[in-house]
C-alpha positions in Angstrom: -149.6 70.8 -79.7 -150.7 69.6 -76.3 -154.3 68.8 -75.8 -156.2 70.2 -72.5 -157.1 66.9 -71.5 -153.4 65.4 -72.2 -152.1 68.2 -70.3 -154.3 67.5 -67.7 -153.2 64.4 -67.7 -149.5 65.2 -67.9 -149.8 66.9 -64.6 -152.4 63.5 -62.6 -149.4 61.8 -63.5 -147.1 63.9 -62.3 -149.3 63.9 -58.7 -150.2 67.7 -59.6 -153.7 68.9 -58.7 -155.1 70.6 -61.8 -157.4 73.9 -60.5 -160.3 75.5 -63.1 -161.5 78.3 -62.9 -165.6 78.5 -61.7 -166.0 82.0 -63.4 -164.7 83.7 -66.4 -163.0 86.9 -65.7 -163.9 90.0 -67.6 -162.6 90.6 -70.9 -161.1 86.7 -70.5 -160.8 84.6 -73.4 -163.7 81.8 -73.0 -162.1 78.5 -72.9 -162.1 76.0 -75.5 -165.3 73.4 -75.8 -163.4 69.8 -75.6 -165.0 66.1 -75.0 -163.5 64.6 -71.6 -162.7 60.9 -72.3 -162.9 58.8 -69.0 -159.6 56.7 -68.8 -160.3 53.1 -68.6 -160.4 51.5 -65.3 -156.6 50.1 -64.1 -154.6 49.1 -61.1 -153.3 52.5 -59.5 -149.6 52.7 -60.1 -147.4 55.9 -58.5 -147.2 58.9 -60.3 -143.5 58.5 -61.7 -144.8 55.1 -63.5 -147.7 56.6 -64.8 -145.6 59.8 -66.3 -143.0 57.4 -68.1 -145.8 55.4 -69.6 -147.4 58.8 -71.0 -144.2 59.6 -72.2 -143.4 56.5 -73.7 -146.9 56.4 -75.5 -146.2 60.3 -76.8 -142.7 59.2 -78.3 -143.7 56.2 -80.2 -146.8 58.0 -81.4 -144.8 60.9 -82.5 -142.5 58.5 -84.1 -144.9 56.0 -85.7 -146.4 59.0 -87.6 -142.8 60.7 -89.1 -142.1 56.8 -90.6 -142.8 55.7 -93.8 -146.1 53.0 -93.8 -144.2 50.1 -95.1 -141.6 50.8 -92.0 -142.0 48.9 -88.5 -140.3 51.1 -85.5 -137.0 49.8 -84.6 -137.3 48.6 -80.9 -134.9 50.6 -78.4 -132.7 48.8 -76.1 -133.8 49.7 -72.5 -130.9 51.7 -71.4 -131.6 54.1 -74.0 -135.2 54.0 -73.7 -134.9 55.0 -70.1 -132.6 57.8 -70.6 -134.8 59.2 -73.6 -137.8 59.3 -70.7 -135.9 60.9 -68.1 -134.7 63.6 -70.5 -138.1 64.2 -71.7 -140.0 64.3 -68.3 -137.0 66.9 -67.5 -138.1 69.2 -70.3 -142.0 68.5 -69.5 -140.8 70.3 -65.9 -139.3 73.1 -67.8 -136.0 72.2 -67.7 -133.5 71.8 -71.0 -133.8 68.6 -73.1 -130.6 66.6 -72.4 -129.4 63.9 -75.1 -129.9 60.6 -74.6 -126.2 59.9 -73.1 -126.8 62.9 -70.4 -130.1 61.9 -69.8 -128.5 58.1 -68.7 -125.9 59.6 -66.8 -126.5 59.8 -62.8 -124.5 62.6 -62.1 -126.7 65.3 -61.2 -125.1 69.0 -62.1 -124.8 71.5 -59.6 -125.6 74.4 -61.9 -128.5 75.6 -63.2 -130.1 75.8 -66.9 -127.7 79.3 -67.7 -124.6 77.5 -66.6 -124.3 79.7 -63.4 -123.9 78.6 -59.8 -126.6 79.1 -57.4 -126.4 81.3 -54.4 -127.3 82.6 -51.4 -129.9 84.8 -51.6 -128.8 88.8 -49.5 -131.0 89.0 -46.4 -132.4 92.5 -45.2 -135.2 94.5 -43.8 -135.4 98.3 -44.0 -138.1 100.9 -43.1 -138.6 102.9 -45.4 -140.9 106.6 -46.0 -140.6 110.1 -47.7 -141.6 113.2 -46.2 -143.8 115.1 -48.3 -142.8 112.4 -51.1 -139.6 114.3 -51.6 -136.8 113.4 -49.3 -136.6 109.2 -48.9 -135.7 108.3 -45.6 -134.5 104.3 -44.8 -133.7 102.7 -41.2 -132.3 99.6 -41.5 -133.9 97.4 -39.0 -137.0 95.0 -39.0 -138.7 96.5 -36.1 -141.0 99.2 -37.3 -140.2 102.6 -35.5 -141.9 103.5 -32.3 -143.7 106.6 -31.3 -140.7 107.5 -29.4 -138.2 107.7 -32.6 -141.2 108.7 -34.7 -140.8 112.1 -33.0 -137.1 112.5 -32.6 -136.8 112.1 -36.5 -139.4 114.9 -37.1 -137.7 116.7 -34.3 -134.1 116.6 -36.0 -135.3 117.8 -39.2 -137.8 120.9 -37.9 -134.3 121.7 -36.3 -132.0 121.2 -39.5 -135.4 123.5 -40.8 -137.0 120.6 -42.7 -140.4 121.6 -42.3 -142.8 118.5 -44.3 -146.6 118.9 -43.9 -147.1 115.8 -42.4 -145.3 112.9 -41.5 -144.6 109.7 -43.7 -146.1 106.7 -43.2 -143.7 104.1 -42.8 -143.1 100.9 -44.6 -141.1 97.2 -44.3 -139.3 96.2 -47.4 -137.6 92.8 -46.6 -135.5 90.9 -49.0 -136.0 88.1 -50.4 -139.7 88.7 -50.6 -140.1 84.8 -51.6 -138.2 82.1 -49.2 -136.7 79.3 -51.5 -136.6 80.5 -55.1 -132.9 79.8 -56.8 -130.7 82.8 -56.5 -127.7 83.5 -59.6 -126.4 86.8 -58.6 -127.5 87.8 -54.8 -126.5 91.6 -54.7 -128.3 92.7 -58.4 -131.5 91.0 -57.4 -131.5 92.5 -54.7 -130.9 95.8 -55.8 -133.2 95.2 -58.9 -135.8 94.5 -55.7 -135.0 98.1 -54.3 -135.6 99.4 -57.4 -139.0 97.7 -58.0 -140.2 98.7 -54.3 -139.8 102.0 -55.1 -141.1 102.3 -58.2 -144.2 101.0 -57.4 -143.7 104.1 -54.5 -143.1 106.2 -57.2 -146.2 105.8 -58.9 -148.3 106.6 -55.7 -146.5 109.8 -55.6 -143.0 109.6 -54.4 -140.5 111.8 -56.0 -137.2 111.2 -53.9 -135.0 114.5 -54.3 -132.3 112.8 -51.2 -131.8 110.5 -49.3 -131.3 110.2 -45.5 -130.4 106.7 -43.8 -130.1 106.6 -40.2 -128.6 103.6 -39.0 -125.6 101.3 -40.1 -126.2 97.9 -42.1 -123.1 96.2 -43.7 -125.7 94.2 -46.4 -127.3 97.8 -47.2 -123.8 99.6 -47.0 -123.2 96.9 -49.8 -126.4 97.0 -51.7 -126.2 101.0 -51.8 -122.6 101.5 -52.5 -122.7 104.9 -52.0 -119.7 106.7 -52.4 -118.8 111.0 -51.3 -122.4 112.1 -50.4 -123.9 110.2 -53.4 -126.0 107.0 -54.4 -125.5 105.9 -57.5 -127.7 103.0 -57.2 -131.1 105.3 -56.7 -129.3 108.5 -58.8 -130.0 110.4 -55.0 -127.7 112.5 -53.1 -127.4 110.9 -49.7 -126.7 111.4 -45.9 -125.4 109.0 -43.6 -125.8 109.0 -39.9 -126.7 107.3 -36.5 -129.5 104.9 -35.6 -132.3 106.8 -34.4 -132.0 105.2 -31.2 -128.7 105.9 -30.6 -129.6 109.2 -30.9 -132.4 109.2 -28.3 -130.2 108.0 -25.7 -127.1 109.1 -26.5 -126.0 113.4 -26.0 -123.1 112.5 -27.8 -124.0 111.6 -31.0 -126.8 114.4 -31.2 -123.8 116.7 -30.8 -122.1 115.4 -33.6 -125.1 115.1 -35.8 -125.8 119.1 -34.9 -123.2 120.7 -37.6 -124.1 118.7 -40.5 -127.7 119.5 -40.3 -126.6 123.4 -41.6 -127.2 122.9 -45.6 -130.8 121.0 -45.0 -132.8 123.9 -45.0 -131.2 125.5 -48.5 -131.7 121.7 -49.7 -135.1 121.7 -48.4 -136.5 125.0 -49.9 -134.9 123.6 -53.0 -131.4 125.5 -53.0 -128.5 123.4 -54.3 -127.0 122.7 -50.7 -124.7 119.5 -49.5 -125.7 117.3 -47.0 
């Protein structure tokens, strides 16, 4: 078992600033009483030096203790030795202990610890909000919406006779929510996202009955996959249509939208209707 001030200094060596806490936090465990031993005074070496020496004096205590007393350690030729440290320092950094032959080897793999390929992580920002926490609306665009759209959508719907008691409050989901983390498979993560956004939603009230998305996104036309009227990846019947500012400029496409918008009011006042 690793001490608190090996691991400590595990991590100086490694050139990693090690942060305590000033305050214990409620109901925390209270941390272990230990005696700090200064290190002796030396010439500074880099931190890569300093993390194969600590290494190297773990292993041969480790291995000095499992021989017999009347045993010397046999001495390991360099090469070896080298490659045992390497592999080692790899599984210190939470990587998985290669043998000593893999460890000496300078090719450097170009998968990960699973044996999968990284890759490129999907990239997409949607607005999201719910009207009376029932019907889930989503724009796909990073902008968030303008006054000006903000009434044409609750104008469209008081028309189809979608009649919510207040307006939703809109939201930016963007994906991926952290820049540089390895990605294995792009599209679930980032519908495994979706799916943790709105469940956190969920438990401050949403309950989606439908979805509506105005606006066309290849990435969220792929994330979605939704398929005659439905999307299986949220369990939500859904309706697809124009941008919303397409709509505001266009007399075309609110012509178009008109005839569709018949079975919202039976879906509204909770009839079994298709959008």
């Amino acid at each position: 078992m690793t001490t608190e001030p090996q691991r400590l200094q595990y991590l100086e060596a490694m050139g990693l600033t090690a942060w305590v806490a000033r305050f214990r936090l409620p109901n925390a465990r209270p941390s272990e009483a230990c005696e700090w031993v200064s290190p002796p005074k030396a010439t500074p070496r880099a931190p890569g030096e300093r993390l194969h020496a600590l290494l190297d004096e773990a292993a041969r205590a480790r291995d000095t203790a499992a021989m017999p007393p009347d045993e010397t350690p046999p001495m390991e030729p360099p090469a070896a030795r080298s490659g045992a440290v390497r592999g080692k320092a790899r599984a210190l950094l939470g990587e998985v202990a290669l043998t000593s032959a893999e460890a000496a080897s300078p090719q450097v793999s170009s998968v990960d610890s699973a044996g999968e390929p990284s890759g490129e992580a999907l990239r997409f920002t949607l607005q999201v909000g719910c009207f009376d926490g029932r019907w889930l609306v989503v724009l796909p665009q990073p902008r968030p919406l303008p006054a000006t759209e903000q009434h044409l959508l609750i104008n469209v719907l008081r028309a189809a006779g979608v009649m919510p008691e207040q307006a939703p409050g809109f939201e930016t989901f963007r994906w991926p929510q952290v820049e540089g983390l390895p990605v294995q498979a792009p599209l679930e993560e980032a519908r495994e996202g979706l799916q943790a956004f709105l469940a956190g939603c969920r438990r401050r009230g949403w309950a989606p009955e439908r979805l509506l998305i105005f606006g066309h996104d290849t990435t969220l036309t792929t994330l979605l996959a939704c398929e005659g009227g439905y999307c299986p990846l949220l369990d939500l019947p859904v309706w697809e249509g124009p941008a919303l500012d397409k709509l505001a400029t266009s007399a075309a496409a609110k012509r178009a939208l008109w005839p569709r918008l018949a079975g919202w009011r039976e879906a509204w006042q909770g009839a079994s209707g298709d959008a």
